[in-house]
VEXTI-620334 format. One line per 2 residues: number of its first residue (from 1); their letters; for each residue x, y, z of C-alpha. Coordinates in nm, 3 decimals. Layout:
<votors>
NUM	a	X:Y:Z  ...;
</votors>
This chain:
<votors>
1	xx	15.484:-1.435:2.713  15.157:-1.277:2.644;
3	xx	14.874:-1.299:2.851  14.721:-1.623:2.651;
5	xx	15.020:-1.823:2.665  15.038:-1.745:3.044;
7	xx	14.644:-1.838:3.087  14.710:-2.167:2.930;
9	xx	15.052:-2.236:3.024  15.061:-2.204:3.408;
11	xx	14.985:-2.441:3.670  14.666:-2.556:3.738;
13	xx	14.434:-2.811:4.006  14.173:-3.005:3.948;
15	xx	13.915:-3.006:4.297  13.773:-3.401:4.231;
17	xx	13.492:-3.484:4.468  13.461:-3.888:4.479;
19	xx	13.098:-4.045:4.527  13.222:-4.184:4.849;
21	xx	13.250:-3.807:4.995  13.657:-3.820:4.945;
23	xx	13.820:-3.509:4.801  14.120:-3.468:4.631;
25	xx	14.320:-3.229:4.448  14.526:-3.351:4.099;
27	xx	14.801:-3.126:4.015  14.888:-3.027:3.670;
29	xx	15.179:-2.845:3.485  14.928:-2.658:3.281;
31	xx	14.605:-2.570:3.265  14.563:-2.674:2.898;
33	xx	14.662:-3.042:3.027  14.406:-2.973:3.326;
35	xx	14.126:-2.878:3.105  14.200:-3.189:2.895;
37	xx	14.166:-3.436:3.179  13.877:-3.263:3.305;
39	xx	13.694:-3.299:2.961  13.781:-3.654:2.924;
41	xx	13.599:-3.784:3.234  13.273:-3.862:3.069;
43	xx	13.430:-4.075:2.845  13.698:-4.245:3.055;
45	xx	13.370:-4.302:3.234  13.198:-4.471:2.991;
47	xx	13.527:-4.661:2.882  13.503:-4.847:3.220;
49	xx	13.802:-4.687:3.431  13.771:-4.748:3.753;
51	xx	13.864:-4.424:3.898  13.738:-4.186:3.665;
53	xx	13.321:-4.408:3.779  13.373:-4.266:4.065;
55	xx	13.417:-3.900:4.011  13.091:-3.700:4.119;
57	xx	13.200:-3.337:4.071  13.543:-3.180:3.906;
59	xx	13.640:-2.815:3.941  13.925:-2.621:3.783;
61	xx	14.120:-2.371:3.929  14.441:-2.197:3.906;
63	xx	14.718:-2.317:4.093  14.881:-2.038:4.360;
65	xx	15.252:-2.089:4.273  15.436:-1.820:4.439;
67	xx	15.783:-1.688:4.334  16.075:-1.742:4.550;
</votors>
């Protein structure tokens, strides 16, 4: 695997910050499918779902997976 297909193909976490101060961390098999959600906010937004409206800030970062 080259180093692309291991930028966009390992794990990655989503840092969601609610409007109600809550923080939470969304797990995702890739960072491609991270990246996706992430982008899609505004519009679930505007769409009316109910816990996307409440989303004040979203940050991406690379899971630490270690090897066992």
């Amino acid at each position: 695997m080259n180093r692309d297909a291991t930028y966009w193909n390992g794990p990655a976490v989503v840092e969601v910050e609610y409007h109600n101060g809550r923080r939470e961390d969304k797990a995702f098999a890739t960072r491609l499918e991270a990246e996706a959600w992430v982008a899609l906010i505004p519009w679930l937004q505007t769409a009316g779902n109910e816990e996307a409206e409440t989303v004040f800030t979203a940050i991406l970062r690379q899971a630490a997976v270690g090897l066992n």
